[in-house]
C-alpha positions in Angstrom: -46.6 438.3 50.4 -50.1 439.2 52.3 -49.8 440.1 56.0 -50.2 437.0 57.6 -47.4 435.5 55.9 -45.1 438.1 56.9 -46.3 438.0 60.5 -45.4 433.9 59.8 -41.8 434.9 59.2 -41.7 437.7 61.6 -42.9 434.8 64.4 -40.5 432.2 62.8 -37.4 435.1 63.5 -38.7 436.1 66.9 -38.2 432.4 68.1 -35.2 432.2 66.5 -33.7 434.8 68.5 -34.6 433.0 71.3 -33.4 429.9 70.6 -30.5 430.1 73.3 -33.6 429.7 76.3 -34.6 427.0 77.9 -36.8 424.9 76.1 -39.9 425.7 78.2 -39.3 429.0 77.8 -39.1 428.9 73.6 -42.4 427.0 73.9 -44.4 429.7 75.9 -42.9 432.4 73.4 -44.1 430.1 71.2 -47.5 429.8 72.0 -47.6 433.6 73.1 -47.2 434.4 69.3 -49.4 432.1 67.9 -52.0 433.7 70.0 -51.5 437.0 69.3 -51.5 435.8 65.7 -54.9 434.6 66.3 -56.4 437.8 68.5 -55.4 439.7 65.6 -57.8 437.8 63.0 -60.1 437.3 65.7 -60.5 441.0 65.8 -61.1 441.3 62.5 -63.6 438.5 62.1 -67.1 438.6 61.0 -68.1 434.9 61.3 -65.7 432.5 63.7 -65.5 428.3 63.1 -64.2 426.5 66.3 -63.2 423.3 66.8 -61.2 420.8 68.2 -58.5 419.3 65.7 -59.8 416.8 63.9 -63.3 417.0 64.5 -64.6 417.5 61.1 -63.4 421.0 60.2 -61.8 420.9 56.8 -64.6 419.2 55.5 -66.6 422.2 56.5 -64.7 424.5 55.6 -64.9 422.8 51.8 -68.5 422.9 51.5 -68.6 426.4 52.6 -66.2 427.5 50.4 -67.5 425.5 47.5 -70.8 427.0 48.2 -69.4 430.8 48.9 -67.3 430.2 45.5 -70.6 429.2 43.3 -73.1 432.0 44.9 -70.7 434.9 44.1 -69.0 433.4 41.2 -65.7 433.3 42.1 -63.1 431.0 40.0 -60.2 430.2 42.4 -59.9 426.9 44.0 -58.2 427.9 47.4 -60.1 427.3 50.6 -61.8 430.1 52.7 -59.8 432.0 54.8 -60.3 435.1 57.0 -60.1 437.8 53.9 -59.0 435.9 50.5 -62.8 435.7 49.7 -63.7 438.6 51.3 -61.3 440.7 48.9 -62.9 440.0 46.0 -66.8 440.8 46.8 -67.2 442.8 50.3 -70.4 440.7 50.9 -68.6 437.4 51.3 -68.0 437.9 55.5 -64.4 437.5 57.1 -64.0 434.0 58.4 -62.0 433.2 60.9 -61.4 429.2 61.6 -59.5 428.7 65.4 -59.1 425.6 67.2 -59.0 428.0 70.4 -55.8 426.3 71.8 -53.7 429.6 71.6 -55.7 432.7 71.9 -55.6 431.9 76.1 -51.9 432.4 75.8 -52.0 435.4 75.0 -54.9 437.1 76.3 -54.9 435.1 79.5 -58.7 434.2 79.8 -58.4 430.5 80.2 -61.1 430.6 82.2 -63.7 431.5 80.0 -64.7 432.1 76.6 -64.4 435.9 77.0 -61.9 436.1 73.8 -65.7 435.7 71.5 -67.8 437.5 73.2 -69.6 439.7 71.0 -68.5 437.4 68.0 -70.9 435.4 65.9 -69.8 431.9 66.8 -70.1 428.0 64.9 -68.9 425.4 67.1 -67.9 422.6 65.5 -68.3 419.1 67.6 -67.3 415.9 67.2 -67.7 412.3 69.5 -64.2 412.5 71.4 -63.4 409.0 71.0 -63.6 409.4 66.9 -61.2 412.6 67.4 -58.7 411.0 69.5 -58.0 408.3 66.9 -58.0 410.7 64.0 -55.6 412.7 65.8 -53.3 409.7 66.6 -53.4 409.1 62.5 -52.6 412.7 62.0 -49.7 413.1 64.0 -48.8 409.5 62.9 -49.0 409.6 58.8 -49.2 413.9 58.9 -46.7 415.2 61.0 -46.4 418.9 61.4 -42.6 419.6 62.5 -43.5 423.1 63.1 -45.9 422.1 66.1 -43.4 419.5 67.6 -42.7 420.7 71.1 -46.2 422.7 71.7 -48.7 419.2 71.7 -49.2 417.2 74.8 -48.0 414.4 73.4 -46.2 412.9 70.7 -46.8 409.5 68.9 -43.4 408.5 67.8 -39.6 408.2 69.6 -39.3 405.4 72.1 -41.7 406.2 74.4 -44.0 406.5 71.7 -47.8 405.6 73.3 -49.9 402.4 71.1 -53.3 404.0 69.8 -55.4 402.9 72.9 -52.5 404.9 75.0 -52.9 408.1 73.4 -56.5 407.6 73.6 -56.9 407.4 76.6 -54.9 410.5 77.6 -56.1 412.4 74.7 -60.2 411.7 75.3 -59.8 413.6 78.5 -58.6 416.5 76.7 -61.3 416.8 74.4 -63.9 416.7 77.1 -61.9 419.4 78.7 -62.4 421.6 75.8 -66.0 420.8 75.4 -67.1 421.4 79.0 -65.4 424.6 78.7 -67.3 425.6 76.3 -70.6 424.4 77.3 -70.2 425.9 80.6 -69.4 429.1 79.5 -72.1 428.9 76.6 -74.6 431.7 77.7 -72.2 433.9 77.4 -71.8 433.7 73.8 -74.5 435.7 72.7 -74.3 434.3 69.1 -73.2 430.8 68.8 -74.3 427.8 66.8 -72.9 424.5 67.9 -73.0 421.8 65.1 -72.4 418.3 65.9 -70.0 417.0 63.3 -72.5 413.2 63.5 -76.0 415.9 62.4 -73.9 417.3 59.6 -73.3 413.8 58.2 -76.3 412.1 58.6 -78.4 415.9 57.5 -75.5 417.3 55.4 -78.5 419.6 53.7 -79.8 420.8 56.3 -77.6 421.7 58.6 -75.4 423.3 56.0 -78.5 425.6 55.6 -78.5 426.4 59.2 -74.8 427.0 59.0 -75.2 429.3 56.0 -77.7 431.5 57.2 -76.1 431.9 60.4 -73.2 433.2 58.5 -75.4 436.1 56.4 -75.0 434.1 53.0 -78.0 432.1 52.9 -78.4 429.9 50.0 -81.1 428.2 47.8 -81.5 424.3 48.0 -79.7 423.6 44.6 -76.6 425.8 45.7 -76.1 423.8 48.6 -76.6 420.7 47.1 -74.0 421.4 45.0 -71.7 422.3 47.8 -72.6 419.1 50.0 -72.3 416.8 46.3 -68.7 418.5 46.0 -67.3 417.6 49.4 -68.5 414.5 49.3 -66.1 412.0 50.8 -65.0 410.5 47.0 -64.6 413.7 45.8 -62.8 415.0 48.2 -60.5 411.8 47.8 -60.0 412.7 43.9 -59.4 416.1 44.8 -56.6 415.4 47.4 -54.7 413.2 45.5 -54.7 415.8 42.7 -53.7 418.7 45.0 -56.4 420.7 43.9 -56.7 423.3 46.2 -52.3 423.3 45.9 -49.8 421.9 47.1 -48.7 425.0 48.7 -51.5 423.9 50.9 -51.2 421.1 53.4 -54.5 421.2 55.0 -55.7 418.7 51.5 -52.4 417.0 50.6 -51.7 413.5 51.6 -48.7 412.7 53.3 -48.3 410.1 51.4 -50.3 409.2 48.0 -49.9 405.4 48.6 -50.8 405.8 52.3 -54.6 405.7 52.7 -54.3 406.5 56.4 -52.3 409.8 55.4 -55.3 411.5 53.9 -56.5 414.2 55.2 -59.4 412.8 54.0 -59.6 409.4 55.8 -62.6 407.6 57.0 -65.3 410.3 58.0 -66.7 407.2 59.8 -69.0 408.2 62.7 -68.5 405.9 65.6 -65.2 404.3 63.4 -63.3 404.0 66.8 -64.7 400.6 67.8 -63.0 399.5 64.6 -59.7 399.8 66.4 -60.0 398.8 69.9 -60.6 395.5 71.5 -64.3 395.5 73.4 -62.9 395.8 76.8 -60.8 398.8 75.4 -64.0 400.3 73.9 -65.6 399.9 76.9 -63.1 401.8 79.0 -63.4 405.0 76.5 -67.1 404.8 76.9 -67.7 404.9 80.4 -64.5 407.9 80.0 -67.0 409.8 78.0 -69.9 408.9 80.2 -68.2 409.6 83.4 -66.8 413.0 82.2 -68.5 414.7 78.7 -71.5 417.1 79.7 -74.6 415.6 78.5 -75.2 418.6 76.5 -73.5 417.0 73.6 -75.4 413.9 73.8 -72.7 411.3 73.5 -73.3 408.5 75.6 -71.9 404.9 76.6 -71.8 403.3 73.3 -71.9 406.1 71.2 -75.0 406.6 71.2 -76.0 410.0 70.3 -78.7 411.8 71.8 -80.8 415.0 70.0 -78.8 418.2 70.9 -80.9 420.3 72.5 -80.5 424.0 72.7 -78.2 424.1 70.1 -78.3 427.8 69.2 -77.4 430.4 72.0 -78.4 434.1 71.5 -78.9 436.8 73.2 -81.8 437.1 76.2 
């Protein structure tokens, strides 16, 4: 058993312990150990991936391992984590992968980004109104009992909210989170934000950029390769084969019959007008207007403007 597995259990007993508390109470423990969980691979980190859940992460993360496995000829199918990689040739870097919803917890700088400052930093983005409804099929079709209690709201019981519902309080949210990093940007000496709409429509080249911003730059073939293996049937096939095993849930389906139980869905940019009336649509759109920084360039209707400024270094 590695480390992290037996800080897992170690978390698991703590809470158990203090199960007799009031609820409240259990969940700020909770969160308290997650995020000290997290500071500790944060500290050890040579690269960091944040994002907000379900913006386009494990489809990343796939690529990059594909692409890490086939540069420095490693065998194993298991994704990239912190040190699993980095184990077995020292020039593969640490990389951490945080949706930065714990670490305040326990540090207590949920004002700022302070927690990365002096880390090399890819922010993952992703149009809030295609997040919300992958999270709502998420915690729908891939429930994670282990997180009941700690989200801000839940999608089943009977008070359970319809998809526009938890839309519209979840939207806010993910503005929240994006603001707060954009506003707290320059402070990041060594960030690269990625929209998760680029890395679709220029999977190539902005898997380059990625790459090199990592330290492992890569020839055109290798990353072709890596960008042809993650491709959206592919990574279908290899979900429904449990590939990277089924010890893993981040690539098993919740249920093989079930296509919106993939972890693998849609990876439809703009997909959530597919699900909403117009005047529904409409509402989210002038939410995102109203509220989103225009940094990100997601305007009424989706439309997306060029990201300017994407990389932040240092002065």
């Amino acid at each position: 058993m590695g480390q992290w597995g037996a800080n897992k259990i170690l978390r698991h007993a703590t809470l158990y312990s203090l199960s007799f508390l009031p609820k409240e109470r259990q969940v700020r423990a909770n969160r308290w150990l997650r995020g000290r969980h997290e500071f500790r691979k944060l500290r050890q980190a040579d690269c960091v991936i944040v994002s907000f859940p379900k913006s386009g992460r494990t489809w990343m993360r796939v690529m990059i391992t594909r692409f890490l496995q086939t540069k420095f000829g490693l065998d194993e199918m298991k994704l990239l984590g912190l040190k699993n990689m980095h184990k077995k040739n020292r020039a593969i870097p640490r990389v951490f992968f945080t949706h930065d919803n714990y670490l305040k917890d326990y540090t207590g700088n949920s004002e700022s980004k302070a927690d990365f400052y002096g880390k090399k930093v890819v922010l993952l983005v992703r149009d809030p109104r295609d997040v919300a409804v992958s999270s709502f099929h998420q915690r729908t079709y891939r429930p994670n009992p282990a997180k009941r209690g700690l989200r801000d709201i839940e999608v089943d019981g009977e008070n359970a909210p319809s998809l526009f519902e938890f839309a519209c309080f979840r939207v806010p949210n993910i503005v929240a989170y994006l603001n707060a990093w954009q506003a707290d940007m320059s402070n990041v000496k060594d960030l690269l934000v990625v929209r998760y709409e680029d890395l679709r429509t220029h999977p190539h080249e902005k898997m380059a950029e990625i790459l090199s911003f990592m330290g492992v730059p890569g020839t055109d073939e290798a990353i072709a390769e890596a960008v042809e293996f993650a491709s959206f049937k592919n990574l279908k096939k290899l979900e429904s084969q449990n590939a990277f095993g089924s010890g893993d849930r981040r690539m098993v389906p919740g249920d093989s019959k079930n296509p919106e139980s993939y972890k693998v869905r849609r990876a439809k940019v703009g997909g959530y007008r597919d699900y909403f009336t117009d005047e529904e649509v409409a509402e989210l759109d002038a939410l995102v207007s109203r509220k989103l920084s225009t940094y990100f360039g997601y305007g009424d209707g989706g439309v997306i403007a060029p990201l300017e400024n994407a990389k932040t270094v240092a002065a």
